[in-house]
C-alpha beads as a LAMMPS data file, in Angstrom:
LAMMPS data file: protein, C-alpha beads

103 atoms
102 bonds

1 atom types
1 bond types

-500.0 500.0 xlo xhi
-500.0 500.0 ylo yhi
-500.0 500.0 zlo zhi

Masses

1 110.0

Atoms # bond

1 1 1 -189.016 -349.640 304.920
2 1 1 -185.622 -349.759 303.757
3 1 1 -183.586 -346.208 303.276
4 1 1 -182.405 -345.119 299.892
5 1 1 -178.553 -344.793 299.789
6 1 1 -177.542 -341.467 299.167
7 1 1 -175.134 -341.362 296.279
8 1 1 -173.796 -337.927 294.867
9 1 1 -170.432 -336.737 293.155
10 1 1 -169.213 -333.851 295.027
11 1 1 -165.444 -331.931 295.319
12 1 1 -163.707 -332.002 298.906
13 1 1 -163.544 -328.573 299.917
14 1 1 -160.318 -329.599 301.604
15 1 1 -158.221 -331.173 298.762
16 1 1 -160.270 -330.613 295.689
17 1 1 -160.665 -333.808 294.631
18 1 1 -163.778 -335.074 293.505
19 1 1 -165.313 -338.043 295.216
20 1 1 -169.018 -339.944 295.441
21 1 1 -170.665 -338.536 298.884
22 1 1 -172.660 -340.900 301.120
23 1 1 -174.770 -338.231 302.349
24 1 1 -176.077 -334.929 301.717
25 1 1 -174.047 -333.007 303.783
26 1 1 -170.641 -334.660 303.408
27 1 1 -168.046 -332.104 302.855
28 1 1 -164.655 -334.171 302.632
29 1 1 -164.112 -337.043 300.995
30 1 1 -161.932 -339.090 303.670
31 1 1 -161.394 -338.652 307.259
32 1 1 -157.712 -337.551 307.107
33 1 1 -159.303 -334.409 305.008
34 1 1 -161.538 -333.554 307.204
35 1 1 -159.280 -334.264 310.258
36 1 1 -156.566 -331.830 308.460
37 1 1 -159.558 -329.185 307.928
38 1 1 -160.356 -329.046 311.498
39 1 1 -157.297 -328.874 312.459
40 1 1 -156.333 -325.980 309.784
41 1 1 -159.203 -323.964 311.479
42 1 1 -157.827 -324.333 315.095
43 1 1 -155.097 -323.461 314.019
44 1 1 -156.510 -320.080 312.713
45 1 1 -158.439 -319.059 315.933
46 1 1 -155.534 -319.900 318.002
47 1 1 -153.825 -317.560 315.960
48 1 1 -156.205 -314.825 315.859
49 1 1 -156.596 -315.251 319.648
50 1 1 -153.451 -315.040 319.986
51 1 1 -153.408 -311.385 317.788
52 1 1 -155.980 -310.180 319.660
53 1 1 -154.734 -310.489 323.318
54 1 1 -151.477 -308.997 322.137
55 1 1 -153.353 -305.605 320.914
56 1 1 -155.322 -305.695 324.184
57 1 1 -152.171 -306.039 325.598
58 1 1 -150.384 -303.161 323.615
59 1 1 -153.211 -300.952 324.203
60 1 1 -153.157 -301.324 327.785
61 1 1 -149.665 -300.404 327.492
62 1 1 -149.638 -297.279 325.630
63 1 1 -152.721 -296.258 328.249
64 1 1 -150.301 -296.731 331.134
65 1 1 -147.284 -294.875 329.190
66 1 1 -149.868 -292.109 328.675
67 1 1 -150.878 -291.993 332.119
68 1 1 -147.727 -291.827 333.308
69 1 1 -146.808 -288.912 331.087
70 1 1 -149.687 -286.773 332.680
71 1 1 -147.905 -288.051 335.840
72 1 1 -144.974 -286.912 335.205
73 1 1 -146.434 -282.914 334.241
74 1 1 -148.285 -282.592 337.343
75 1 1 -146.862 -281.497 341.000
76 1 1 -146.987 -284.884 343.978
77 1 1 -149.346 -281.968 345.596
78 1 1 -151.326 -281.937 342.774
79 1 1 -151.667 -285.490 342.557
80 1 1 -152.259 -286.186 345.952
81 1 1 -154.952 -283.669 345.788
82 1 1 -156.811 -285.584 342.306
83 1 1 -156.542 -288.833 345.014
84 1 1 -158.229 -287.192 347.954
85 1 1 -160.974 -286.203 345.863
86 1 1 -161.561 -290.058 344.566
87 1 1 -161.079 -291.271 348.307
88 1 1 -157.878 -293.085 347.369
89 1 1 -154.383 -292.947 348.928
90 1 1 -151.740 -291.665 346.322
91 1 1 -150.164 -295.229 345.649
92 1 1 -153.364 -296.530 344.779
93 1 1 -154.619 -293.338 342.516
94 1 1 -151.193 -293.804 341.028
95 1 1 -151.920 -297.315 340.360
96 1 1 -154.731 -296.676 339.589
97 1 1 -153.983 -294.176 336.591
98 1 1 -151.477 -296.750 335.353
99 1 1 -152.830 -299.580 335.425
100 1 1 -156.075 -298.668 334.025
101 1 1 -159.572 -296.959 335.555
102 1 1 -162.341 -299.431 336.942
103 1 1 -165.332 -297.971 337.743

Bonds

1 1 1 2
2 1 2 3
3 1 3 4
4 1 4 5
5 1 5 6
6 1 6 7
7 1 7 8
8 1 8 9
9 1 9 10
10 1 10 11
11 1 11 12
12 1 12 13
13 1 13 14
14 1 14 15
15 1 15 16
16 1 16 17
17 1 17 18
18 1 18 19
19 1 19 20
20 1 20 21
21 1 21 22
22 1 22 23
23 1 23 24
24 1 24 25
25 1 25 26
26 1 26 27
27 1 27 28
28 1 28 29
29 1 29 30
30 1 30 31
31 1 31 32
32 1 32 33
33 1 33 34
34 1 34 35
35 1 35 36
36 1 36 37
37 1 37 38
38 1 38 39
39 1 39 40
40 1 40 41
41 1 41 42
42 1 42 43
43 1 43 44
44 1 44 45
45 1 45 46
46 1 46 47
47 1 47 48
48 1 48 49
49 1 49 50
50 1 50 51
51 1 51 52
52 1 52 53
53 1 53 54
54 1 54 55
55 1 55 56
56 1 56 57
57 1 57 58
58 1 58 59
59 1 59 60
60 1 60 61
61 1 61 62
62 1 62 63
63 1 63 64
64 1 64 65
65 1 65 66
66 1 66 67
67 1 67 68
68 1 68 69
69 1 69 70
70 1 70 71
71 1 71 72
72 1 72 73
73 1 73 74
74 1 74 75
75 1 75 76
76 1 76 77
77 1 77 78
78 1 78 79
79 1 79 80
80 1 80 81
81 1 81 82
82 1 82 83
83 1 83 84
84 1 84 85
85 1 85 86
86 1 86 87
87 1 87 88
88 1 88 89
89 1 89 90
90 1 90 91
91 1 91 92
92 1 92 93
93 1 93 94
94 1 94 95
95 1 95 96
96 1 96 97
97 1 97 98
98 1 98 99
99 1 99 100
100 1 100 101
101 1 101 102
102 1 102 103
């Protein structure tokens, strides 16, 4: 049995121009469109990945600078206490508070 050729007109959603598909699910009407397209959407997740391990990294930030401003208000006694009770030596609750709170 011999296939039927597909044969549709159809607009690349890349460029917009308006070419006969070969099959049914044909997007782009060359190779250098689609090649461009793919690229294009890297490009926009590296991006966005990019954006979103900078606020991680902000936010861990402003956490620390918080922390150490509830440092800075309490008495090394104090403190020392707070890392007795969590079975920690004060460098490490210190670090601890800082550098964020793993259970």
């Amino acid at each position: 049995m011999i296939p039927k050729q597909y044969k549709a007109t159809k607009t690349c959603v890349y460029c917009g121009k308006t070419y006969t598909a070969s099959a049914p699910n044909q997007l782009y009407c060359t190779q250098e469109c689609r090649s461009k397209a793919i690229a294009e959407r890297q490009e926009q997740t590296r991006e966005r990945q990019n954006k979103n391990a900078r606020l991680l990294y902000l936010d861990k930030k402003m956490n620390a600078r918080a922390n150490r401003v509830d440092i800075k208000n309490k008495s090394i006694a104090k403190i020392c206490q707070e890392a007795n009770e969590h079975n920690m030596t004060y460098g490490q609750y210190i670090a601890w508070l800082e550098y964020g709170q793993k259970a």
